[in-house]
DSSP file (Angstrom, degrees, kcal/mol; ACC not computed):
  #  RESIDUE AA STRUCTURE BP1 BP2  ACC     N-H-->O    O-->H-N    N-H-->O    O-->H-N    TCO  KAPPA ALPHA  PHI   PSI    X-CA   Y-CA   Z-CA
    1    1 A X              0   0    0      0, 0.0     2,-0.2     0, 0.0     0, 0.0   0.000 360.0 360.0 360.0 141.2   56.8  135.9   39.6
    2    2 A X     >  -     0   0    0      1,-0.1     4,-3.2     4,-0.0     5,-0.2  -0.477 360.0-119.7 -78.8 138.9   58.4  139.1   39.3
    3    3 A X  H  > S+     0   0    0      1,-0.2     4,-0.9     2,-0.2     5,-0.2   0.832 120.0  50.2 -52.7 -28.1   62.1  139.5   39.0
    4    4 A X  H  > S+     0   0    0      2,-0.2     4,-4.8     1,-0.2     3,-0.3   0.919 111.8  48.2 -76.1 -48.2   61.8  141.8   42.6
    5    5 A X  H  > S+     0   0    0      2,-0.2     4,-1.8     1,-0.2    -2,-0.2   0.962 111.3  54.5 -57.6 -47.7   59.7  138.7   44.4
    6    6 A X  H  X S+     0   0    0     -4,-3.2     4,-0.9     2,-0.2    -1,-0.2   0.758 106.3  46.3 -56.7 -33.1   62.4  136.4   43.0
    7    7 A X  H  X S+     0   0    0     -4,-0.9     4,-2.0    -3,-0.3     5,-0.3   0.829 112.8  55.0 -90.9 -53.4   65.3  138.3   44.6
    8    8 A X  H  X S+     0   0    0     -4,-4.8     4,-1.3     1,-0.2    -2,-0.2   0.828 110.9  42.9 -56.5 -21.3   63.3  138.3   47.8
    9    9 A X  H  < S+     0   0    0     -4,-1.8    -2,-0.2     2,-0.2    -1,-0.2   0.858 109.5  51.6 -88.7 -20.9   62.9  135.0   47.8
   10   10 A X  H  X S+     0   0    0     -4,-0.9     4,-0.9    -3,-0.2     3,-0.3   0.848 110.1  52.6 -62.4 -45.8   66.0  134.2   47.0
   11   11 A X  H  X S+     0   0    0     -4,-2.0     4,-1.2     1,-0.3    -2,-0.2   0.695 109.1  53.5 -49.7 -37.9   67.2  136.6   49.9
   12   12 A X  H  X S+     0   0    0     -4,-1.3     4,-0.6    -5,-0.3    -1,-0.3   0.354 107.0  49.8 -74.0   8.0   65.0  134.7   52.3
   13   13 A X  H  >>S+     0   0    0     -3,-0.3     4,-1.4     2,-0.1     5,-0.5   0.740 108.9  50.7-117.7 -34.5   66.4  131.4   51.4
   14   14 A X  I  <>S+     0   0    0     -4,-0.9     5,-1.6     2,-0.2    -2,-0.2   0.760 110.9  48.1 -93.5 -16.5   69.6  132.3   51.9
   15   15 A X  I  <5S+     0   0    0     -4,-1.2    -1,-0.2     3,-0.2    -2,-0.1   0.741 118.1  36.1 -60.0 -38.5   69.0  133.9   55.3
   16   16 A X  I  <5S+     0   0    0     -4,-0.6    -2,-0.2    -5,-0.1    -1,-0.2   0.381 136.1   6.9-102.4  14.0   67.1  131.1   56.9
   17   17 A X  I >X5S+     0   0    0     -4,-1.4     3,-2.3    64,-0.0     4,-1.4   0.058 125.3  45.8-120.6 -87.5   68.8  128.0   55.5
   18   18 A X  I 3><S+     0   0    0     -5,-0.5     4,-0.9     1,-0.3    -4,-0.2   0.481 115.3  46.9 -47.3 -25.3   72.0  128.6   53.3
   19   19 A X  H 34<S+     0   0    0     -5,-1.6     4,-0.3    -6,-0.2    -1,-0.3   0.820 115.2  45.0 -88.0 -27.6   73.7  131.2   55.9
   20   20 A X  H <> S+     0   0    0     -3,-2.3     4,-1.4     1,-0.1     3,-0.4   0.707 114.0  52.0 -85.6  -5.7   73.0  129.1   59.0
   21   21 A X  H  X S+     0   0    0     -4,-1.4     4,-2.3     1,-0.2    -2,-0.2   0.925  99.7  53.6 -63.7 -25.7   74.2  126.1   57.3
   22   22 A X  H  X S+     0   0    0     -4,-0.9     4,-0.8     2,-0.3    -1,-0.2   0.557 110.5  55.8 -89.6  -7.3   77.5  127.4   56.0
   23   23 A X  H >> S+     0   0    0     -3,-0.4     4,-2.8    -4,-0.3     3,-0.9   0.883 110.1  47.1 -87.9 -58.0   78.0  128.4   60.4
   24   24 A X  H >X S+     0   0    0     -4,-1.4     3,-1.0     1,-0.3     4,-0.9   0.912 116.0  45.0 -69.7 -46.9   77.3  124.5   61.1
   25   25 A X  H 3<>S+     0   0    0     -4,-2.3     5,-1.1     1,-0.3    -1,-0.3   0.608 112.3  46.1 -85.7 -26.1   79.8  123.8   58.4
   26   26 A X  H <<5S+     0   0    0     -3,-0.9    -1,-0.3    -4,-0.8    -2,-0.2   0.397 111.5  56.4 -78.0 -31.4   82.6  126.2   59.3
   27   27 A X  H <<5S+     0   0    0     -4,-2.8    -2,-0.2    -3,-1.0    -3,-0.2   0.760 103.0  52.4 -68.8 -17.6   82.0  124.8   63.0
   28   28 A X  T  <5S-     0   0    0     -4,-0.9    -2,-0.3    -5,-0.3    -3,-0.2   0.780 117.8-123.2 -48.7 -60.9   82.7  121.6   61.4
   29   29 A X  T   5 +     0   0    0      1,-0.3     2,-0.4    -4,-0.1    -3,-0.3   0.783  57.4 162.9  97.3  50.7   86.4  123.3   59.8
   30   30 A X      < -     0   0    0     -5,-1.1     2,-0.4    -8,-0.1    -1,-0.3  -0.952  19.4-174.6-112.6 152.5   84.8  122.2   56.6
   31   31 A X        -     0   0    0     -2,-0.4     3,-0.1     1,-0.2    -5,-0.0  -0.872  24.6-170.9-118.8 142.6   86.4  123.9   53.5
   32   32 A X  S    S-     0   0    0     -2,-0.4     2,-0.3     1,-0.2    -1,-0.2   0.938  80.5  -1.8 -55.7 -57.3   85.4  123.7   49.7
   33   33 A X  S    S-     0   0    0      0, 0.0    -1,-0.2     0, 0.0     2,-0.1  -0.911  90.0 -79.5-158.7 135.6   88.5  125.5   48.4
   34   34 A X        -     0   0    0     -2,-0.3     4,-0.1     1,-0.2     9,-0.0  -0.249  29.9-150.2 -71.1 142.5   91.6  127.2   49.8
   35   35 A X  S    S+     0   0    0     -2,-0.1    -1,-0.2     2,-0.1     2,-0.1   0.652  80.4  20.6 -99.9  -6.2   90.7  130.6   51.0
   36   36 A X  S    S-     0   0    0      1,-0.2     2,-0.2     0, 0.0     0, 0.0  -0.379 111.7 -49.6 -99.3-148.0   94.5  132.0   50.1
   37   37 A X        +     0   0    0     -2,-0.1     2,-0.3     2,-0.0    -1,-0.2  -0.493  58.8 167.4 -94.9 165.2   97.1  130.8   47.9
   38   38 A X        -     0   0    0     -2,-0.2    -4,-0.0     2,-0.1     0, 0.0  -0.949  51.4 -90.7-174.0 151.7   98.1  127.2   48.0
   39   39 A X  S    S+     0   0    0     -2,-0.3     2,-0.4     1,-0.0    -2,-0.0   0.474  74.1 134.2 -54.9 -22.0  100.1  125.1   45.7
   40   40 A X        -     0   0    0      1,-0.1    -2,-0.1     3,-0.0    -6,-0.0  -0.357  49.4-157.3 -48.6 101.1   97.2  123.9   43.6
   41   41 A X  S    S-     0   0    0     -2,-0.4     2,-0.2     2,-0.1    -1,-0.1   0.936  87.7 -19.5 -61.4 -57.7   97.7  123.9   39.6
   42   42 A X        -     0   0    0      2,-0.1    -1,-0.1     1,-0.1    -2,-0.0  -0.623  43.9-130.8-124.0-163.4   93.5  124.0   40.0
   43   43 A X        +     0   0    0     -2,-0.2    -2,-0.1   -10,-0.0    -1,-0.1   0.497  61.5 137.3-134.7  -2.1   91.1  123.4   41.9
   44   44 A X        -     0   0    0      1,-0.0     2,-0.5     3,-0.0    -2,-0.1   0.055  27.0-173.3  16.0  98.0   88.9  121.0   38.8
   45   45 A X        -     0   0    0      3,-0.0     3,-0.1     0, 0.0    -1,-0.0  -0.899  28.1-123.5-124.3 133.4   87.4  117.9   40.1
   46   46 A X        -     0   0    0     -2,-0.5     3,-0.1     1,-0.2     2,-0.1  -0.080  38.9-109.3 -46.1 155.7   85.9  115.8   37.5
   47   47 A X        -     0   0    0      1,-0.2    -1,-0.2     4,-0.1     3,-0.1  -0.252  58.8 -55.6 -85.2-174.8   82.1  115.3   38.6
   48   48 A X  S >  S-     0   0    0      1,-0.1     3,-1.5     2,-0.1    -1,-0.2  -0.273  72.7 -85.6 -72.9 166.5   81.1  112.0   39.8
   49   49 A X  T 3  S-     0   0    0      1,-0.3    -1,-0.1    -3,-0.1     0, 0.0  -0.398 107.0  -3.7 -76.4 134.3   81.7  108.8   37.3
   50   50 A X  T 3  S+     0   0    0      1,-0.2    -1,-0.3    -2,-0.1     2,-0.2   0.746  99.2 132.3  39.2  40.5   79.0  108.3   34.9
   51   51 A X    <   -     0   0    0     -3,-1.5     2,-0.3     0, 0.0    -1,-0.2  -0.567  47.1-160.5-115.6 176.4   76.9  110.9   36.1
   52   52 A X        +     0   0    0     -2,-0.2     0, 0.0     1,-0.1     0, 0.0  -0.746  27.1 170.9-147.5 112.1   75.1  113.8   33.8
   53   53 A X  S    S+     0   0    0     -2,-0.3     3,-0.5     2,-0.1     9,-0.1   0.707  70.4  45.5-116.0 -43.2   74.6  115.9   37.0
   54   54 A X  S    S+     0   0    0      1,-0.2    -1,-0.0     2,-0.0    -2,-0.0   0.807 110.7  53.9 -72.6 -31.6   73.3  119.3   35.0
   55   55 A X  S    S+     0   0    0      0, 0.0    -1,-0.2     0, 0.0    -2,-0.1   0.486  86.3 137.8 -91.9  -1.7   70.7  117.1   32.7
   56   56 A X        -     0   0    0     -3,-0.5     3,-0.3     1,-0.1    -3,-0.1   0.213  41.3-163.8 -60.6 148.5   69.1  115.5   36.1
   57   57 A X  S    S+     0   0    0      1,-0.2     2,-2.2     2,-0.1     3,-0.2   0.841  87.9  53.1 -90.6 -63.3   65.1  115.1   36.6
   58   58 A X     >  +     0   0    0      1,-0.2     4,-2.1     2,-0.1     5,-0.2  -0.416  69.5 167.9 -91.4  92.0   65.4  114.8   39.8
   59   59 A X  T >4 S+     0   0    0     -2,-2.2     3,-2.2    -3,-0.3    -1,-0.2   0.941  80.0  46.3 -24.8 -80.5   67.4  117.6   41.7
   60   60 A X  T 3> S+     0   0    0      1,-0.3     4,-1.5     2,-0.2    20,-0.2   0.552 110.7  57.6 -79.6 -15.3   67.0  117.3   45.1
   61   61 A X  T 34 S+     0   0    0      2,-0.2    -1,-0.3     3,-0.1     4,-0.2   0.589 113.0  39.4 -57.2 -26.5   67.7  113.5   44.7
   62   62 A X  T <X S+     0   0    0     -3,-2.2     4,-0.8    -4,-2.1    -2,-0.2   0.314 118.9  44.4 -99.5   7.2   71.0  114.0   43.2
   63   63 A X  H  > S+     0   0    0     -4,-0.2     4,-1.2    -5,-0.2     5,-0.5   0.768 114.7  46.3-104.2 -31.2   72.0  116.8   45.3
   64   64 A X  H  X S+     0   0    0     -4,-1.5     4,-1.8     1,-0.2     5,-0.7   0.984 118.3  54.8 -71.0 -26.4   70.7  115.1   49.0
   65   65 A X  H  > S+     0   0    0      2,-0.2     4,-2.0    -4,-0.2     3,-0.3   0.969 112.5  33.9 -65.0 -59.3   72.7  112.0   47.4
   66   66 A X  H >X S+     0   0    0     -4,-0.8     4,-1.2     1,-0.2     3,-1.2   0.957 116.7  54.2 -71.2 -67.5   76.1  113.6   46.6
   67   67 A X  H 3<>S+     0   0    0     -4,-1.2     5,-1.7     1,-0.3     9,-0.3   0.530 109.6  44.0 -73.2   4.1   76.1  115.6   49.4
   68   68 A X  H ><5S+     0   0    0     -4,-1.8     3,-6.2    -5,-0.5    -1,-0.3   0.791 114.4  55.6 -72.4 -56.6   75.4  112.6   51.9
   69   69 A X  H <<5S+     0   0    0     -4,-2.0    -2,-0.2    -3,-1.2    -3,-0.2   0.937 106.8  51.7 -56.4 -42.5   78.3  110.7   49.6
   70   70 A X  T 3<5S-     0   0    0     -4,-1.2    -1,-0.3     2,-0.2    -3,-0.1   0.124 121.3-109.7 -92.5  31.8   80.7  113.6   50.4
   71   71 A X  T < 5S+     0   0    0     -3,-6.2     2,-0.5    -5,-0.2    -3,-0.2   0.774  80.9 124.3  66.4  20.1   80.1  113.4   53.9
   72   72 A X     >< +     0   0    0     -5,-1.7     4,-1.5     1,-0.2    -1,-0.2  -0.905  21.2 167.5-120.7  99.8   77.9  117.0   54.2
   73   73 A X  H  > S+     0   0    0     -2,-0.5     4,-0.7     2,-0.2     5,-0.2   0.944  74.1  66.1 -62.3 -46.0   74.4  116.1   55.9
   74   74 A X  H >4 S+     0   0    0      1,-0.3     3,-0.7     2,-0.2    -1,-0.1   0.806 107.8  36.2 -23.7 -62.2   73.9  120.0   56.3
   75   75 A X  H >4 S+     0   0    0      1,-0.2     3,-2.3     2,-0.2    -1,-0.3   0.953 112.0  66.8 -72.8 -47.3   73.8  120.6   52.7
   76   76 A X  H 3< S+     0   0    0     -4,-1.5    -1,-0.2    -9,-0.3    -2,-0.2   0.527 101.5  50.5 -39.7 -15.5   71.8  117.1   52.4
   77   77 A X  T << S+     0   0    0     -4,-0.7    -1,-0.3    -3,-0.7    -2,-0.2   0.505  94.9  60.2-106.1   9.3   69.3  118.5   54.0
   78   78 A X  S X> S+     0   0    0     -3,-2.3     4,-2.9    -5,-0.2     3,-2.0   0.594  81.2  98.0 -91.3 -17.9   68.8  121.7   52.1
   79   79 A X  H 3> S+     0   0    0      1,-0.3     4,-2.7     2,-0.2     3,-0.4   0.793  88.7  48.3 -55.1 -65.9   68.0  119.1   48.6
   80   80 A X  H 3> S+     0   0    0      1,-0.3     4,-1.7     2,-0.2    -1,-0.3   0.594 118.4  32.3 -66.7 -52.9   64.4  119.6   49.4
   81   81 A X  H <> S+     0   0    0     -3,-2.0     4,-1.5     2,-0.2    -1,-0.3   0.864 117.9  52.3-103.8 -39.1   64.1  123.5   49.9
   82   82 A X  H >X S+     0   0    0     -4,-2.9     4,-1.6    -3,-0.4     3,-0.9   0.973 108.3  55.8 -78.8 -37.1   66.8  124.4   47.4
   83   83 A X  H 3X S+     0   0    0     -4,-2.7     4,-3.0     1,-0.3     5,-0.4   0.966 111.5  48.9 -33.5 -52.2   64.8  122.0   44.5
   84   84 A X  H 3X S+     0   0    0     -4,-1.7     4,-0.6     1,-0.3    -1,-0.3   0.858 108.6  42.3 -87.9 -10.7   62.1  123.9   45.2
   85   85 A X  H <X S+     0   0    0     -4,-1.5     4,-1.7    -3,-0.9    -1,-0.3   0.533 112.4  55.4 -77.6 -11.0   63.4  127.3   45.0
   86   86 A X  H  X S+     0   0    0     -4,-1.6     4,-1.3     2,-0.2    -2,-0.1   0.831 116.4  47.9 -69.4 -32.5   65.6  126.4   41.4
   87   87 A X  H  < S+     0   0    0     -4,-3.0    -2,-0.2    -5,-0.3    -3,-0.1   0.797 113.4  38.6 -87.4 -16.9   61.9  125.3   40.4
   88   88 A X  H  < S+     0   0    0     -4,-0.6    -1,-0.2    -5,-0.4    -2,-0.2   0.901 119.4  52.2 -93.1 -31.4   59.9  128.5   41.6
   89   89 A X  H  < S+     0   0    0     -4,-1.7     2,-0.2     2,-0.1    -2,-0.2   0.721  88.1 123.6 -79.8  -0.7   63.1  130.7   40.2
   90   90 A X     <  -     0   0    0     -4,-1.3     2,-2.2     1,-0.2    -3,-0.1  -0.113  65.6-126.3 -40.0 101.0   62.9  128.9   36.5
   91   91 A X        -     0   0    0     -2,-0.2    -1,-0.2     2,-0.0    -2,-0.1  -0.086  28.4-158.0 -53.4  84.6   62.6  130.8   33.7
   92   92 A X        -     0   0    0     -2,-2.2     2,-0.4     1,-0.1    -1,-0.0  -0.452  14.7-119.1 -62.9 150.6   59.8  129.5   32.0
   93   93 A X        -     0   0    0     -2,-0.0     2,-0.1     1,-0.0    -1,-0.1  -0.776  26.2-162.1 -73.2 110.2   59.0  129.9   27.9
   94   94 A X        -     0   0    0     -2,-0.4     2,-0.4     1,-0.0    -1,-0.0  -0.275  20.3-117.1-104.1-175.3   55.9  131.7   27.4
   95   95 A X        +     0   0    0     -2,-0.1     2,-0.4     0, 0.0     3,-0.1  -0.944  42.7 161.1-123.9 136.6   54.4  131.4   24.0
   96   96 A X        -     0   0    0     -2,-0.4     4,-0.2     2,-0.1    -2,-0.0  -0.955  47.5-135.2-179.0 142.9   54.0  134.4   21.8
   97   97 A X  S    S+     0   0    0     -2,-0.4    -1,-0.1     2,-0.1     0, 0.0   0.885  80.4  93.5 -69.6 -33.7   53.5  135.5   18.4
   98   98 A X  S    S-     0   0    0      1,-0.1     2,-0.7    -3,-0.1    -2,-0.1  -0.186  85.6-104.9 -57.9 163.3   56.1  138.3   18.7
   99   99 A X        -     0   0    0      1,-0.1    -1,-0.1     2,-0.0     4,-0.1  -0.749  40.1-115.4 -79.8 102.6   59.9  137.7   17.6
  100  100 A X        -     0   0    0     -2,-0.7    -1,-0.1    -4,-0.2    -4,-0.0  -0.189  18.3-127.9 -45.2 169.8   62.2  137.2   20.7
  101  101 A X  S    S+     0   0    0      1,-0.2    -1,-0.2     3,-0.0     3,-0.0   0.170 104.9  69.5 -99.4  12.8   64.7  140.1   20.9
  102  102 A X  S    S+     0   0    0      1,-0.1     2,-0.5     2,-0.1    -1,-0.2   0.177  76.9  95.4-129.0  18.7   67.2  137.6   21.2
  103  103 A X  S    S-     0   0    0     -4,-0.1    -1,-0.1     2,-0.0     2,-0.1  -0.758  74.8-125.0 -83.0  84.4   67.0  136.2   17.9
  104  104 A X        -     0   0    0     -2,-0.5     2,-0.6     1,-0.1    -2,-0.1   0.034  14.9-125.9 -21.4  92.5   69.0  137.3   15.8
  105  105 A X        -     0   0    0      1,-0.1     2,-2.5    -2,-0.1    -1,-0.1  -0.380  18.2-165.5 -80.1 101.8   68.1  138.7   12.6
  106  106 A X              0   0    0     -2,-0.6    -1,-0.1     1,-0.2    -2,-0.0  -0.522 360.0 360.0 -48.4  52.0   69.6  137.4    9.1
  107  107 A X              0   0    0     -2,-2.5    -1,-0.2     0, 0.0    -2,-0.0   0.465 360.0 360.0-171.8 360.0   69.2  139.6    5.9
């Protein structure tokens, strides 16, 4: 897929799901993160206990699962459609005789 098709889809995803969710969630009052300044040395939170959240097979199982656990169905219901757009925007590795340009040359 072409980097311009990617951006469109990526713009479509974020019109029909992710921008009316984030209205149901804000009718809700719920906040991530303090939207001025606030007393907070950070704003950190450790991921969940024993978890390897980045290394995950399954996405859309660990995202509908913490966001259920932290009490946001909205986003729990997005695990499905956002898995599969992280998997259609994936950079895949193509195979090729040539020398990436992002190897770094030594001599």
């Amino acid at each position: 897929m072409s980097s311009t098709e990617d951006e469109r889809r990526a713009r479509r995803f974020y019109r029909r799901h992710l921008a009316p969710t984030a209205e149901r969630l804000r009718a809700r009052s719920v906040r991530f993160f303090a939207l001025g300044p606030d007393e907070a040395e950070s704003w950190f939170e450790p991921p969940p206990q024993g978890s390897d959240f980045f290394a995950l097979e399954d996405l859309e199982g660990a995202l509908r699962e913490r966001w259920q656990a932290d009490g946001l169905p909205e986003l729990a219901a997005l695990a499905s459609r956002l898995a599969e757009l992280a998997d259609a925007l994936e950079i895949r590795e193509q195979d090729s005789a040539d020398v990436s340009p992002f190897v770094y040359v030594m001599y």
